[in-house]
C-alpha positions as CSV (number, residue, x, y, z in Angstrom):
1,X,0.0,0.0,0.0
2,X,1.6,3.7,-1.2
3,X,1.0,6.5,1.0
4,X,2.6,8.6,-1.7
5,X,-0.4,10.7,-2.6
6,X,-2.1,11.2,1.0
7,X,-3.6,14.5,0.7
8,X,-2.5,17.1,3.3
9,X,-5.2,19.7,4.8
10,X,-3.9,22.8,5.9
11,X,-6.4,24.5,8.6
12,X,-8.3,27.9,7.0
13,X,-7.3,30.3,9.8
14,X,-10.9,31.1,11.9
15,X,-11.9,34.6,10.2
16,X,-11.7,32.5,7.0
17,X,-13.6,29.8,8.7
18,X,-16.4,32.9,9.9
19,X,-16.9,34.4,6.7
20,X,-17.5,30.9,4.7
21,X,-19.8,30.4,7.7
22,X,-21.9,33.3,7.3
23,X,-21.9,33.6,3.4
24,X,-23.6,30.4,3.1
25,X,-26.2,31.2,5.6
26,X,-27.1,34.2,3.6
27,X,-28.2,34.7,-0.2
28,X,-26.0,36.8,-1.2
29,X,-26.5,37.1,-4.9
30,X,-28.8,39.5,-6.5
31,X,-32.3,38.3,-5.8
32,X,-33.8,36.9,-9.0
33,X,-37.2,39.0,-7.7
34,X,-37.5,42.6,-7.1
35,X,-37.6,44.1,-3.9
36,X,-41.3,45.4,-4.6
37,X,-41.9,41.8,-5.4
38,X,-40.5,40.5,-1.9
39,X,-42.4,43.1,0.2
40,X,-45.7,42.1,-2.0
41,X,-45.2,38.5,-0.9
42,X,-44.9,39.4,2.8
43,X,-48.1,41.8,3.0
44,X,-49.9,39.9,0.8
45,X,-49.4,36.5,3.3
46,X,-49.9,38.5,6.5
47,X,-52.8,39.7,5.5
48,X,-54.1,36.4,4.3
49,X,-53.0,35.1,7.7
50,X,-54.9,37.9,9.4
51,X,-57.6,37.8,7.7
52,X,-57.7,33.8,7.6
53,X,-57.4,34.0,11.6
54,X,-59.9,36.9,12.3
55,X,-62.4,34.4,10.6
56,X,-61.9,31.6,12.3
57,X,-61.9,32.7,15.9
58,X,-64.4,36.2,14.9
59,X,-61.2,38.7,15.5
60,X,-61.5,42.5,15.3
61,X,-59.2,45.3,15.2
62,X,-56.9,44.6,12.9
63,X,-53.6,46.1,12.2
64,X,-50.2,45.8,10.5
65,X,-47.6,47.5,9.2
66,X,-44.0,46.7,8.1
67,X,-40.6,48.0,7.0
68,X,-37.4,46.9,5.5
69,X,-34.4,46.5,7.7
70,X,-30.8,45.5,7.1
71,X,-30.0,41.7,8.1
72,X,-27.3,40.6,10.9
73,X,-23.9,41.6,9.7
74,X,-25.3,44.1,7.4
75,X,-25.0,41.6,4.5
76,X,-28.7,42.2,3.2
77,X,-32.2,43.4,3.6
78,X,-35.3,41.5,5.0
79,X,-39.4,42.6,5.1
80,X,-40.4,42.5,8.6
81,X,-42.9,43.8,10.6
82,X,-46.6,42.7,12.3
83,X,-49.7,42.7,13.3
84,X,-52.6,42.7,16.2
85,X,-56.0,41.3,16.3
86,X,-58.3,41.3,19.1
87,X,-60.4,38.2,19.7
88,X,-63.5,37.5,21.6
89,X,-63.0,35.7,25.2
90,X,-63.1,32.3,24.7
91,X,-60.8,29.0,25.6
92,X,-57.4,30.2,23.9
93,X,-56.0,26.5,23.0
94,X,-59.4,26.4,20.8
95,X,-58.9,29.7,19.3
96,X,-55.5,28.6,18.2
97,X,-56.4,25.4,17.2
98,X,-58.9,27.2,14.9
99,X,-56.4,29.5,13.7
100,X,-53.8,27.0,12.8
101,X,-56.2,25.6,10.9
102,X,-57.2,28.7,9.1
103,X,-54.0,29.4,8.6
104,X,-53.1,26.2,6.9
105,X,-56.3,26.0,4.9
106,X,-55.1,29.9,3.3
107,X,-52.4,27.9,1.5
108,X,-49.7,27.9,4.4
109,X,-47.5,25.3,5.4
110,X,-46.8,24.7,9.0
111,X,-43.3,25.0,10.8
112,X,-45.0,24.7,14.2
113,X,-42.1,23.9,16.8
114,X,-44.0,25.3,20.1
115,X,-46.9,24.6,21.9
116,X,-49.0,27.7,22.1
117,X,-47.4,29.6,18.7
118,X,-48.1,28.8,15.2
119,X,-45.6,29.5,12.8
120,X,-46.4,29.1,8.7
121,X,-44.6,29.6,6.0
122,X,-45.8,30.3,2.2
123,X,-43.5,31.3,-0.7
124,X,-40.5,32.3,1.7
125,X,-42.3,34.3,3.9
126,X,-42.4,33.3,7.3
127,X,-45.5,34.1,9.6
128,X,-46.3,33.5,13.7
129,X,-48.7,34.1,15.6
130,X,-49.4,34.1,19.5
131,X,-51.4,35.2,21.7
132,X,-50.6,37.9,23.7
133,X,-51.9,37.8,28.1
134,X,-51.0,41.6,29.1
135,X,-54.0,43.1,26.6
136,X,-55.2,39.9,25.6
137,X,-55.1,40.4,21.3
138,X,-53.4,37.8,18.8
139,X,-50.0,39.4,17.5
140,X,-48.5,38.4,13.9
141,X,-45.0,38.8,12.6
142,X,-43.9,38.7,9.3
143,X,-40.7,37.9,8.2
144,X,-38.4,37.3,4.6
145,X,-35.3,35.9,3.9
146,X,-32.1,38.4,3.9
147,X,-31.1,39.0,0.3
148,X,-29.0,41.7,-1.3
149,X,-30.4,44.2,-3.8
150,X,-29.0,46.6,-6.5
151,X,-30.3,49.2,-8.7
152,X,-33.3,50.8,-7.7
153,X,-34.0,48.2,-5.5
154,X,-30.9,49.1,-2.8
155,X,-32.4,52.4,-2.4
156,X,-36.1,50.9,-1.8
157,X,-34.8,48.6,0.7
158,X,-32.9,51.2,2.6
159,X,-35.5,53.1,3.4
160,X,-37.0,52.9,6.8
161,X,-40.5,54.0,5.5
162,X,-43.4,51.9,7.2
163,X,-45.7,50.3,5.1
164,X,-49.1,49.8,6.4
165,X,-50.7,46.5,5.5
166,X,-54.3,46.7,7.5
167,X,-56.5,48.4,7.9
């Protein structure tokens, strides 16, 4: 047996190591969709969400809003913002239940990890809700993947202009 050919690994020093790490947790490259594209997605599916749970458990009050804002590390820009909905008393697990259900019937997919939090996810747009004891009302986030735009788009997403959503 030769061990003429063994190949020898030299270590990447650890800021090398860092920035590998965090470029592939990131899309860096251009987004093939357009920033106005992106922020449609995100107020289009918490709205449906909304909407979807305000049905199901006869919610009221409902408001949202959201903004861009520059991802960890500054590498990027994300859609993110939320929501409230006020509910009628009633058993909370049920209410819940009934919006998961909505939720998932609008086309959702569910990422659910928690008891007492639904999380849902459609087109790369994540979306959770929980309910919330101090004024009693359903909150909703909304939240997109960090990518990087150019162009027209750069100066969109680096704007810190809220966008209202409902009513």
């Amino acid at each position: 047996m030769s061990f003429a050919h063994v190949p020898v690994f030299r270590s990447l020093p650890l800021t090398a190591l860092t920035i590998a790490t965090l470029l592939s947790a990131c899309a860096l490259g251009r987004d093939d969709r357009s920033a106005d594209t992106t922020q449609a997605a995100a107020d289009i599916a918490l709205r449906d969400a909304m909407t979807a749970s305000a049905r199901a458990v006869r919610g009221t009050d409902l408001k949202a809003d959201a903004r861009w804002f520059t991802c960890p590390g500054g590498i990027g820009s994300r859609y993110s913002g939320g929501g409230v909905m006020t509910s009628p008393p009633g058993d909370r697990a049920d209410q819940l239940a009934a919006i998961r259900d909505a939720v998932l019937a609008a086309g959702f997919q569910d990422a659910t990890q928690v008891d007492g939090y639904v999380t849902a996810q459609r087109n790369d747009v994540d979306v959770s809700i929980r309910f919330r004891l101090p004024d009693g009302s359903w909150t909703f986030s909304v939240l997109t993947r960090c990518h990087t735009y150019g162009g027209k788009d750069r100066a969109r997403v680096k704007s810190s202009d809220r966008h209202v959503i409902l009513p």
